[in-house]
N, C-alpha and C positions, 0 to 999 in steps of 0.2 A: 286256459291257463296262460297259452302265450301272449293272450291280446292283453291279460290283467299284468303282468312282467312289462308288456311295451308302454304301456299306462304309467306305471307307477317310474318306470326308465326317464320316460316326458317329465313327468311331475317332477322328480329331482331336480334333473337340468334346468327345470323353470326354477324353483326355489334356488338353486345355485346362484343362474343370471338375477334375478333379483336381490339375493345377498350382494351379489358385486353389484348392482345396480344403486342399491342401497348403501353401500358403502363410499363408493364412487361421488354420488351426491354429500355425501357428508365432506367428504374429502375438498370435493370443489365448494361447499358452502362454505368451510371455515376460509379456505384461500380466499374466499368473496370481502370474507370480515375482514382477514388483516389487509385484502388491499384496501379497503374505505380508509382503515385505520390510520392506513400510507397516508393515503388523499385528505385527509380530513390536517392532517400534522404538515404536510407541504403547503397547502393550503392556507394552512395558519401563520405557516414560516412565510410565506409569499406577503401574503396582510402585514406580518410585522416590520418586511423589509422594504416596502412600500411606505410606509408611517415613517421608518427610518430617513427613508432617501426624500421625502418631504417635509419633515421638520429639520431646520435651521439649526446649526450646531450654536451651544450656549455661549463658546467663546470668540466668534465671530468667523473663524479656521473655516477653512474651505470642510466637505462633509466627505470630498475624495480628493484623492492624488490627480483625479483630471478638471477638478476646477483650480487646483493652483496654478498661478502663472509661472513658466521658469522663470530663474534669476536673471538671464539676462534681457528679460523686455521689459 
């Protein structure tokens, strides 16, 4: 009787660690998603501001404050 008590004791604790095992993984899978989610949106924002800082402003205007020349040269 005492070796079927030591059995079913193991057993628990295995299903316990594997509840946390299992929950643990889900936990880190979703953090997996939103970081892509990050990366996929910085990454987009990186491309647009790239496109930005290569195309030529329409009104001839410098496209930042460090291509104007100061006033006095």
């Amino acid at each position: 009787m005492e070796q079927t008590n030591d059995v079913d004791r193991r057993l628990t604790e295995l299903e316990i660690k594997a509840s946390l095992a299992e929950d643990l993984l889900e936990t880190l899978n979703a953090m997996v998603a939103r970081q892509q989610e990050a990366i996929e949106m910085l990454v987009r924002e990186i491309a647009r501001l790239q496109q930005q800082q290569q195309a030529p402003s329409a009104d001839g205007a410098p496209s930042s404050l460090r291509d104007e020349l100061p006033p006095h040269y």
